[in-house]
Structures are given as structure tokens and as C-alpha cells.
NUGU-739008 format. One record per residue (C-alpha): residue number from 1; residue in one letter; x, y, z. Coordinates in steps of 0.1 Angstrom, whole numbers. Layout:
+-----+---+-------+-------+-------+
:   k : r :     u :     v :     w :
+-----+---+-------+-------+-------+
: NUM : a :     X :     Y :     Z :
...
+-----+---+-------+-------+-------+
# end
This chain:
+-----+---+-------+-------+-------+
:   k : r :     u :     v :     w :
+-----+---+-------+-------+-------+
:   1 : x :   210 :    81 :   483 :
:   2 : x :   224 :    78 :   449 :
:   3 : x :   222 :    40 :   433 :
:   4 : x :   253 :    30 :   410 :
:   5 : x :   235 :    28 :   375 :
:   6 : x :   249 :     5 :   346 :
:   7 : x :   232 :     4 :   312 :
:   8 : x :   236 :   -19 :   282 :
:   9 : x :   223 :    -6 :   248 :
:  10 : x :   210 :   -28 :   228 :
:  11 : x :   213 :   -18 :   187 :
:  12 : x :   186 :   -42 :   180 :
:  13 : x :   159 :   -30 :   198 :
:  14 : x :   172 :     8 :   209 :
:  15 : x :   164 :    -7 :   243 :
:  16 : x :   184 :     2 :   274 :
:  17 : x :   189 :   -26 :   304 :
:  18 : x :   199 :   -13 :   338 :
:  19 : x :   217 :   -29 :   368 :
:  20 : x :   208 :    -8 :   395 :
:  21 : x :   230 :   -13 :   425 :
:  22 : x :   229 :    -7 :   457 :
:  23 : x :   265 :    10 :   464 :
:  24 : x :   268 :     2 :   501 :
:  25 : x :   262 :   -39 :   491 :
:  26 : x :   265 :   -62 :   464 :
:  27 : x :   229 :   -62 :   455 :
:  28 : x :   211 :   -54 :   423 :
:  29 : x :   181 :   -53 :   404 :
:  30 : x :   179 :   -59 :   364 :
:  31 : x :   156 :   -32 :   349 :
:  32 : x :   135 :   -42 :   314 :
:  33 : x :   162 :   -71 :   302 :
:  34 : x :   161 :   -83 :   264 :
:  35 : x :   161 :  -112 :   247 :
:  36 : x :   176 :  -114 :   209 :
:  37 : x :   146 :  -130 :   189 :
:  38 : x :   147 :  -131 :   146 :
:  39 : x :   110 :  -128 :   135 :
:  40 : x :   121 :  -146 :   100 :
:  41 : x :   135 :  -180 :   120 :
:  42 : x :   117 :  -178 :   155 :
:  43 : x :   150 :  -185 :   168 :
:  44 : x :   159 :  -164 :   200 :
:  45 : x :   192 :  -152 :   211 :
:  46 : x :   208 :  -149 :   244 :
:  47 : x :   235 :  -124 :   231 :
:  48 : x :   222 :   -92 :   247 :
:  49 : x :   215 :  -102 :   281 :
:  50 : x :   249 :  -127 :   285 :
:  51 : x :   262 :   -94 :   282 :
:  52 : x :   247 :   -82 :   316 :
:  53 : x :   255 :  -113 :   329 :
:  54 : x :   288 :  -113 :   327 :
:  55 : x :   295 :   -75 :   338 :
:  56 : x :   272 :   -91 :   372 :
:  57 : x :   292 :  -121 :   375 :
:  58 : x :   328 :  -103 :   371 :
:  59 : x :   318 :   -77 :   392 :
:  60 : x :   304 :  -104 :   421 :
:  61 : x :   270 :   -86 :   424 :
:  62 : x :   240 :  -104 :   439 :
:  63 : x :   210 :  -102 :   416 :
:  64 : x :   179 :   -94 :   440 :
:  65 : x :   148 :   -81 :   415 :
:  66 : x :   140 :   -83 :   378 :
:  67 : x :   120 :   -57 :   373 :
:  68 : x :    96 :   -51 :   346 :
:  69 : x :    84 :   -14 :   332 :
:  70 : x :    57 :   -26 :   312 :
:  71 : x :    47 :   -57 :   290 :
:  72 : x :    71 :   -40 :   259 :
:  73 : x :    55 :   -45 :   224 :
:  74 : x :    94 :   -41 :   209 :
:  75 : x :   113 :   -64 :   227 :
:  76 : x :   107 :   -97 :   243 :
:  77 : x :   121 :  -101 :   281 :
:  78 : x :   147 :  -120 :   292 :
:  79 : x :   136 :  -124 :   329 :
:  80 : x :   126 :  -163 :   332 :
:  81 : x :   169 :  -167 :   314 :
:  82 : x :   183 :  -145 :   342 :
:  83 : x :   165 :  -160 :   371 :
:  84 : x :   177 :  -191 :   359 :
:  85 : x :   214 :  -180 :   357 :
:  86 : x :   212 :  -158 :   387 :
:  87 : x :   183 :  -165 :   407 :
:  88 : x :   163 :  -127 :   416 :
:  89 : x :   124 :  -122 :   413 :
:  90 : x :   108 :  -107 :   384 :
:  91 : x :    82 :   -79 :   389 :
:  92 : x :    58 :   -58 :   373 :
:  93 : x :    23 :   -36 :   376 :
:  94 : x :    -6 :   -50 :   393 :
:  95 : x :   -21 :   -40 :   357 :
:  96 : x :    -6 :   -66 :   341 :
:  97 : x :   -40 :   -82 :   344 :
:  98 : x :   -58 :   -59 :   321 :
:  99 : x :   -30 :   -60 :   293 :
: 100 : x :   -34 :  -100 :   299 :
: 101 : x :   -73 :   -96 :   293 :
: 102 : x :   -69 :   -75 :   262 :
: 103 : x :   -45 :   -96 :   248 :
: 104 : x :   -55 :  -127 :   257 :
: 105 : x :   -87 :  -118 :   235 :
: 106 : x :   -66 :  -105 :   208 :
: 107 : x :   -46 :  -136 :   208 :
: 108 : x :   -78 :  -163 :   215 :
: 109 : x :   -55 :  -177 :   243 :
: 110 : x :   -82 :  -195 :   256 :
: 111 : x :   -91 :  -205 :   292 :
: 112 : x :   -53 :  -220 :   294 :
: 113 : x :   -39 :  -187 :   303 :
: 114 : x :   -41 :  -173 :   333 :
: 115 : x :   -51 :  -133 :   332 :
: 116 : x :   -43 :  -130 :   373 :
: 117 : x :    -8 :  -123 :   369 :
: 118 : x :     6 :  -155 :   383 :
: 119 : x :    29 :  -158 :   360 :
: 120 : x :    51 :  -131 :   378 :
: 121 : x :    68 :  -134 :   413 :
: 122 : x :    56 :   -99 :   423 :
: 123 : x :    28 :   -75 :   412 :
: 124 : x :    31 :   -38 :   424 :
: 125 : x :     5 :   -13 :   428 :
: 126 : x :    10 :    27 :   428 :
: 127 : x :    27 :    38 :   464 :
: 128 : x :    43 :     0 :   469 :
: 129 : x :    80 :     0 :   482 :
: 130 : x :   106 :   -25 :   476 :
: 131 : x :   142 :   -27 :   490 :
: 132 : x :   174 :   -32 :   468 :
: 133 : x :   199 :   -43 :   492 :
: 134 : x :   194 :   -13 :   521 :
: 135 : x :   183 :    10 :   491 :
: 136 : x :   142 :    19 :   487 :
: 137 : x :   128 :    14 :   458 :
: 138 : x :    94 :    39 :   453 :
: 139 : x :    67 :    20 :   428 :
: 140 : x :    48 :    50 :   410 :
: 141 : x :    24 :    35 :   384 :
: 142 : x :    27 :    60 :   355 :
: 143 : x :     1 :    43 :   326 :
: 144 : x :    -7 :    62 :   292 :
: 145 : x :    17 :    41 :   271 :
: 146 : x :     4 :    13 :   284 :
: 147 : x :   -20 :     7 :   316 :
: 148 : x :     5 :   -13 :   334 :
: 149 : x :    38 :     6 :   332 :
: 150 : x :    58 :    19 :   364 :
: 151 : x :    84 :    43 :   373 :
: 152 : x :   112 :    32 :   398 :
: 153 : x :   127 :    63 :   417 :
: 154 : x :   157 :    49 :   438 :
: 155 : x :   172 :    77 :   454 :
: 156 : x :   179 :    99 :   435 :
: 157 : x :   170 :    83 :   406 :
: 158 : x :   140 :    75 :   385 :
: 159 : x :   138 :    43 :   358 :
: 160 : x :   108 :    57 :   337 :
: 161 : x :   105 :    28 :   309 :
: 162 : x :    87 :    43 :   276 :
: 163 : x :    70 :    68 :   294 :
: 164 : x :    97 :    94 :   287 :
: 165 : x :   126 :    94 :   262 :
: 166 : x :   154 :   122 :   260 :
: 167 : x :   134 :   156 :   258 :
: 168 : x :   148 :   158 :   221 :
: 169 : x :   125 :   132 :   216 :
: 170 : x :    92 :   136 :   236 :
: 171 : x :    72 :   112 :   248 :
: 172 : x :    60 :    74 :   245 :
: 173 : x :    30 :    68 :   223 :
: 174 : x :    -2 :    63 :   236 :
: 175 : x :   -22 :    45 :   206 :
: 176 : x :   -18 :    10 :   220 :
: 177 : x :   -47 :    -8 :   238 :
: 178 : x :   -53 :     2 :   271 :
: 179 : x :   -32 :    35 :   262 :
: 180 : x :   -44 :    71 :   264 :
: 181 : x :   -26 :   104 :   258 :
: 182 : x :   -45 :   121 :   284 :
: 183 : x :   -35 :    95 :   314 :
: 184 : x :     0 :    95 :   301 :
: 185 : x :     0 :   130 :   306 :
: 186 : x :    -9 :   128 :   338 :
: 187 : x :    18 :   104 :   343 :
: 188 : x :    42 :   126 :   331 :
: 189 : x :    36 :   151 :   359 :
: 190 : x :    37 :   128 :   389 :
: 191 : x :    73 :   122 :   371 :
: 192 : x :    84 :   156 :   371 :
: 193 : x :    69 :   164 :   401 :
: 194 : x :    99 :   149 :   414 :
: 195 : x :   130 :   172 :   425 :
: 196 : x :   147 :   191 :   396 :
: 197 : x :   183 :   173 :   403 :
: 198 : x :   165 :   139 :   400 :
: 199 : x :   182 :   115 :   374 :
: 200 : x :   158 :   103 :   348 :
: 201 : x :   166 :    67 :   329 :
: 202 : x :   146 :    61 :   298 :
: 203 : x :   135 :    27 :   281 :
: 204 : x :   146 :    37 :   249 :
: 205 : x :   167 :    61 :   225 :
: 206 : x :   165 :    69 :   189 :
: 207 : x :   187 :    94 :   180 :
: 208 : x :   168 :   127 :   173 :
: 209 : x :   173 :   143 :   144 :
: 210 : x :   206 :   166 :   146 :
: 211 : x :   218 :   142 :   174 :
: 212 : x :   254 :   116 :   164 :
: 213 : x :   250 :    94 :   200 :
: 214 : x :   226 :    76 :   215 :
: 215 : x :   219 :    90 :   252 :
: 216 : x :   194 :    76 :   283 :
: 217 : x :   202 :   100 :   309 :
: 218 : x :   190 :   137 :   318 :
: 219 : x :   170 :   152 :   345 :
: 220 : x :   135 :   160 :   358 :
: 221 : x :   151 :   197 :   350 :
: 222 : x :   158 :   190 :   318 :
: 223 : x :   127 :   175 :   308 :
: 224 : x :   105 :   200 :   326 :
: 225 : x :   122 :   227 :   309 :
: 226 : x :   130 :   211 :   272 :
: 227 : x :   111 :   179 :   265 :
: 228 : x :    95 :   186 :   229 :
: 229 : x :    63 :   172 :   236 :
: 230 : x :    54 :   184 :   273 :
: 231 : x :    80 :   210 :   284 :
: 232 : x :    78 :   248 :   285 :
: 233 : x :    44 :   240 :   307 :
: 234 : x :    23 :   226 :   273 :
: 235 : x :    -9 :   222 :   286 :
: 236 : x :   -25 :   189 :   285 :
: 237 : x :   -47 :   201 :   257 :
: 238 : x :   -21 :   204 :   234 :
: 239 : x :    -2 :   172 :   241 :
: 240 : x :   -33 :   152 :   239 :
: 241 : x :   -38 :   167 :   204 :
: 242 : x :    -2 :   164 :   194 :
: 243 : x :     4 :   133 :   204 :
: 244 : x :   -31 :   118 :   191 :
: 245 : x :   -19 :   132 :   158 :
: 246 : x :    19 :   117 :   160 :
: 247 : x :     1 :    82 :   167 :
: 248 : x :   -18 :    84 :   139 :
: 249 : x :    13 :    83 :   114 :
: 250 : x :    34 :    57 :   134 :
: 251 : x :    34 :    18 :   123 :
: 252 : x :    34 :   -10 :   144 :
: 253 : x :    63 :   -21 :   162 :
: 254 : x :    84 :   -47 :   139 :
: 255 : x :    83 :   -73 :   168 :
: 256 : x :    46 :   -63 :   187 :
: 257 : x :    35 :   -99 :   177 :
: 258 : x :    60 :  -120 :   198 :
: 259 : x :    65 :   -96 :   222 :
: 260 : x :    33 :   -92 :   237 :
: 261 : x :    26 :  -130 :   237 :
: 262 : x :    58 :  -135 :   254 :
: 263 : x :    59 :  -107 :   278 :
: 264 : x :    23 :  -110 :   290 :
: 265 : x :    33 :  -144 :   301 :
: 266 : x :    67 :  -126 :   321 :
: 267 : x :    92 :  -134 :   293 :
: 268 : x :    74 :  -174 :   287 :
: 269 : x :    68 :  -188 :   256 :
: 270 : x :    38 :  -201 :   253 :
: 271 : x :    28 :  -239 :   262 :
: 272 : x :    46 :  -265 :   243 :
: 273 : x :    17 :  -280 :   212 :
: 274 : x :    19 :  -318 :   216 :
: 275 : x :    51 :  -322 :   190 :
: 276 : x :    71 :  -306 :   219 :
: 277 : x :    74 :  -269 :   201 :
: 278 : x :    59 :  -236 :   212 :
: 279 : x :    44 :  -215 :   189 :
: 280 : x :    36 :  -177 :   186 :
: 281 : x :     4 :  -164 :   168 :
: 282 : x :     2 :  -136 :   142 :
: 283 : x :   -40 :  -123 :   143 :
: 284 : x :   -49 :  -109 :   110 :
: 285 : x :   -60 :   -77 :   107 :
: 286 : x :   -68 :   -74 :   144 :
: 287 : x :   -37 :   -50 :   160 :
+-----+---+-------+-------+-------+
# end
């Protein structure tokens, strides 16, 4: 089975949204949605994702599962806006609960906020199956980047988040909290364990040097044979050490703050403060 894959690129973020549709029905699911937000005004922005709902709308698709890779630390999610406009449920790792335990603590969240999950309509654990119209959906959790990210294989294809980019580019970085180069490279194998001809979708794209277009698509193949941080067969031993290093010289993501305080609570803000506002926190010193 081969799933009719749309993305939308967004130039803010270098994030890629997917509809992924089943081509015998009208039904979809939303893969790792965006929502504008300017860190100078708080304001947030609807723009990118009006865009997906549109194309779903004027193509008279039925929106089934909003589905989560990870809690992002670059974007914030626009889930809880498109299960208002088009109903859906919004899903993500059964993990979520240690990156809301972590961050909760980073963020003093207090007793308030719930670490169980709850705050999402599904939680999926390695080996779970879900059904996009009469398409199957395959839940492998893939962690490394962060403990809570998945990889959707549908058919023939395979929705990897930040796990891996285009093989010009390598591999997600493993330096957040809860992330480890050695488990990610473990991920990375149960990933191209699958066939050769399988399609691989990445979270993101950042133009490798030498490279004029952006570009989200390639193959197990591909990867296995020219990803420039784990193809060729590098042993795990020299990824961990490479990508260790690489971490080491990266800053912080420009929008990590909002992000995670808005994705751990599946795309919320937080609870309105008795003027009727929400706010977002900025810990000193602390990420």
C-alpha cells in the first residue's frame, strides 16, 4: 500500500507538515502541524496551518488523526486549532510523560499540570497500530532525540520526525534532556531496518551546504548507503562520538522556550493567570 503524501514547508521553522491520505478514502492524518508564534510579541499566527486547511477542505478530505513525532523544541503545534476546525484526534508517545516530568521541573509547573499525558487524546507505545481510513498505521518508538519521538511507517512509507534528515544532512541531535546519541542510534537501525524501497519523510530540512532546494523525501536506500552521519555501516562508536562532538557546538533552538511549554501540554497554552492572559516562562540559566 502506498499512502498519497502532501507536505507543506514552512520557511519559518524549516518544518514539514504532512497530510497523509489514505488513497482508497477520503481520510487523513496531519503529521507534526505548526503554529506561527513571534517570540518578540507573544502573538501567535495561524498562517501556516490555514494553509493545510484549506488544501483539506478543497480537496474534501476527512481529517481522522493528528499525530505528533515528538514534543518539538522549534516549533509550537497546532493540533488543539485543527481539531477545532476539523475535528481528528491528536496523538503522541506514551513517553510523553517523562519529557512532562523533566520539564515540568524545569519550568516549576507545579502540581497544576498533569505529567500523565491526559492532555492528549491518544498515547502510543512501540508495536501499537492505528488505522487511517482502511490504511495501517505501524507505531515504532524511535527515542535518541528525544525519549518520546515515533516513526509512522504506512505502507510504504515511513514519517520519521527529527530522527533523520536528508542523508546530506545526518542526523537529529541528541543533547536535549532525555536524549542520548547511543539510543538514537539504535533508533536509526530499527528505521532502516525497513525495506530499501521504503519512502522516508523527515521533520525538517536545512539545506546542506552545496544544496539550492529544500527536500524531505529519500529512501531507507539512500540513507543506509549515504546518510553523513550513519551510512556506509559507521559503527555506533563513531556516531556516538561524532555526534556528542556536533552537540557540543550547536545553540539552543531560537523558540525551545515556548515550544516545550506548549507542546508538552499537546499544543495548550498554559492556564489563563487571573487577568484572563496566559503566560509562558523563560528559566534562567537552567536549559
Amino acid at each position: 500500500m502506498s499512502p498519497n503524501i502532501k507536505a507543506f514547508f514552512d520557511h519559518a521553522t524549516n518544518t514539514i507538515t504532512y497530510i497523509v491520505a489514505d488513497p482508497n478514502s477520503r481520510k487523513i492524518a496531519i503529521v507534526d502541524s505548526v503554529l506561527g508564534f513571534d517570540p518578540a510579541s507573544g502573538r501567535t499566527d495561524t498562517t501556516p496551518v490555514d494553509t493545510v486547511i484549506d488544501y483539506i477542505r478543497a480537496e474534501g478530505l476527512e481529517l481522522e488523526w493528528i499525530l505528533e513525532s515528538h514534543v518539538h523544541a522549534d516549533h509550537l503545534s497546532a493540533a488543539p486549532y485543527l481539531q477545532e476546525q476539523l475535528g481528528g484526534k491528536i496523538g503522541i508517545g506514551d513517553q510523553i510523560i517523562v519529557v512532562q516530568d523533566v520539564f515540568g521541573k524545569v519550568f516549576n509547573e507545579g502540581t497544576k499540570f498533569q505529567r500523565d499525558g491526559s492532555q492528549f487524546d491518544a498515547l502510543f507505545k512501540d508495536g501499537d497500530t492505528i488505522h487511517i481510513g482502511q490504511m495501517r498505521c505501524d507505531i515504532l518508538h524511535t527515542p535518541g532525540h528525544t525519549p518520546a519521538c515515533l516513526t509512522f511507517v504506512v505502507g510504504d512509507a515511513a514519517l520519521v520526525g527529527d530522527t533523520l534528515f536528508m542523508p546530506d544532512f545526518g542526523t537529529a541531535r541528541a543533547d536535549f534532556p532525555g536524549g542520548s546519541a547511543e539510543t538514537l542510534y539504535n533508533s536509526i537501525q530499527k528505521i532502516l531496518a525497513l525495506p530499501d524501497e521504503t519512502r522516508i519523510f523527515v521533520g525538517h530540512d536545512y539545506k546542506a551546504p552545496g544544496r539550492d532546494e529544500f527536500a524531505w523525501e529519500t529512501t531507507v536506500g539512500v540513507q543506509k548507503a549515504r546518510n553523513v552521519h550513519i551510512g556506509e555501516g559507521k559503527t555506533k562508536e563513531a556516531f556516538v562520538e561524532a555526534r556528542n562532538k556536533r552537540d557540543g557546538e550547536l545553540s539552543m533552538p531560537k523558540l525551545i522556550v515556548p515550544s516545550l511549554q506548549v507542546n508538552m501540554r499537546a499544543g495548550n497554552m498554559p492556564e489563563p493567570e487571573d487577568n484572563g492572559v496566559s503566560y509562558l516562562k523563560t528559566p534562567i540559566d537552567k536549559l
